[in-house]
C-alpha positions in Angstrom: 30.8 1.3 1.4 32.1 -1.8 0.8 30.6 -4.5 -2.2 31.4 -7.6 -0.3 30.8 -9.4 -3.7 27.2 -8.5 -2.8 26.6 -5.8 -4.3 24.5 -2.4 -4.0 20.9 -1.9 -3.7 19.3 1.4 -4.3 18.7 2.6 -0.7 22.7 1.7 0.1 23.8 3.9 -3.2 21.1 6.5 -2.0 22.2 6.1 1.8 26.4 6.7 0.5 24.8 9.8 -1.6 23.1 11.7 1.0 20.0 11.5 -0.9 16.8 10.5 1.3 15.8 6.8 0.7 13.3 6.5 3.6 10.4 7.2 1.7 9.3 4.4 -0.9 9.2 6.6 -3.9 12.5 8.0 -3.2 14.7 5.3 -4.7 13.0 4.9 -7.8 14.8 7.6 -9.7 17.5 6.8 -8.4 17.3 3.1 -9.7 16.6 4.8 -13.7 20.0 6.5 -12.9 21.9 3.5 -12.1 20.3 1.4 -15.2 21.4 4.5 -17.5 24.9 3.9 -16.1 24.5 -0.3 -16.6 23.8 0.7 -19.9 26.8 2.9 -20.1 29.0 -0.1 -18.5 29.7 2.0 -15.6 28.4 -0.6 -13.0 27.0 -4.0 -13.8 23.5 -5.3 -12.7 23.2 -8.4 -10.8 20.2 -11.3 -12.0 19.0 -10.4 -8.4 18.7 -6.8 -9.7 20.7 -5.2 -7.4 24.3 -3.3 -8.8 28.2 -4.0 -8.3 30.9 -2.5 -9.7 32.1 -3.9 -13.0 35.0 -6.5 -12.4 
């Protein structure tokens, strides 16, 4: 799963998990886990909201 100075939306993070992102709702925790790691300084969040690793 490569960033391509993209970055990562929540379906591609879900997709690379094995978690199922085809239903709507599905991502949504997910998305709560990845701002909880923002906040840690794990990854960093993009204005366009979607997540990157932190450079």
């Amino acid at each position: 799963m490569a960033d391509q100075g993209r970055g990562f939306g929540e379906r591609q993070v879900g997709d690379a998990l094995g978690i199922d992102v085809s239903v709507r709702s599905k991502p949504a925790p997910l998305r709560g886990k990845l701002v909880r790691l923002v906040d840690r300084g794990w990854p960093r969040k993009l204005p366009d909201g979607r997540f990157t690793t932190r450079l």
